[in-house]
N, C-alpha and C positions, 0 to 999 in steps of 0.2 A: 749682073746676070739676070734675064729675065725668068721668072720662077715658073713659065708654064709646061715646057721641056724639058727643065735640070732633071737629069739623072742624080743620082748620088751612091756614092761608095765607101764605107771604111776600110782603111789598109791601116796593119801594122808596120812599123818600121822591123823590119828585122835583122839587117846586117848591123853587125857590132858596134861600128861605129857612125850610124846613124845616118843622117842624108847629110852628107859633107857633100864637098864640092863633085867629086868624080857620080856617086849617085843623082844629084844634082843636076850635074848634066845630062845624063842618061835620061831621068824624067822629061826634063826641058827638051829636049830632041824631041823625045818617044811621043808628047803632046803634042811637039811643034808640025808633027805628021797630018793633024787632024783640023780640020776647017771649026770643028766646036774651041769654043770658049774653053777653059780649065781652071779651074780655080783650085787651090787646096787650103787647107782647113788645119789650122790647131791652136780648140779652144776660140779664144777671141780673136786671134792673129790668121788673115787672111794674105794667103800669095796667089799671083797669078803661075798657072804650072809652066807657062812657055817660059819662064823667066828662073836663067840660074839663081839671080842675084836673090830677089825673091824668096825661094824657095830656101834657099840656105836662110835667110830671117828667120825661118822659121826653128831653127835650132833643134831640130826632130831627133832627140837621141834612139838609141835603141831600144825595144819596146811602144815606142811613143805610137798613138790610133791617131789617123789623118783623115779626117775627111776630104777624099775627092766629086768635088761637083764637074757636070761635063753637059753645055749645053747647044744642040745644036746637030743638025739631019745624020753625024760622023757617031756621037755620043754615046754609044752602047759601044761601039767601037774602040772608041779611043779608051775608054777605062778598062774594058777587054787588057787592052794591051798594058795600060798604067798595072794593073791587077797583076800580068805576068812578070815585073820587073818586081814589085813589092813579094810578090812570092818564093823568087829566086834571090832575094836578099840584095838585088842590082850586082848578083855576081859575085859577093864577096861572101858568103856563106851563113 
């Protein structure tokens, strides 16, 4: 990602059981809407957000702080919307 654009966001995880597969997808979609880059963050381990596979590597229990970066003319945007899905626990409470 080029550093001159990146936005940047922390999100907690907050549904119970963490970004398993079905949260997972929900991200991977919700980014996949967005012409910017996505990257997320935790710690040293880095995913790309359009990618289920990915994103599940990152093993995000509940509690766990994510940095999302988002780069690219969509990028306030797309975190916008990464931000209401992390807020709403992706549904699961």
């Amino acid at each position: 990602m080029a550093d001159g654009g990146v936005k940047r966001r922390l999100f907690t995880v907050r549904n119970p059981l963490g970004l398993h597969a079905r949260p997972a997808t929900l991200l991977a979609r919700t980014a996949g809407r967005f012409s910017s880059s996505i990257e997320v963050r935790r710690g040293r381990q880095a995913a790309n957000g359009k990618s289920v596979l990915n994103l599940m590597m990152l093993a995000a229990e509940a509690g766990a702080v994510l940095e999302v970066l988002a780069d690219g003319e969509d990028s306030e945007e797309a975190l916008d919307a990464l931000e209401a899905l992390f807020e709403d626990g992706f549904g699961e409470g």
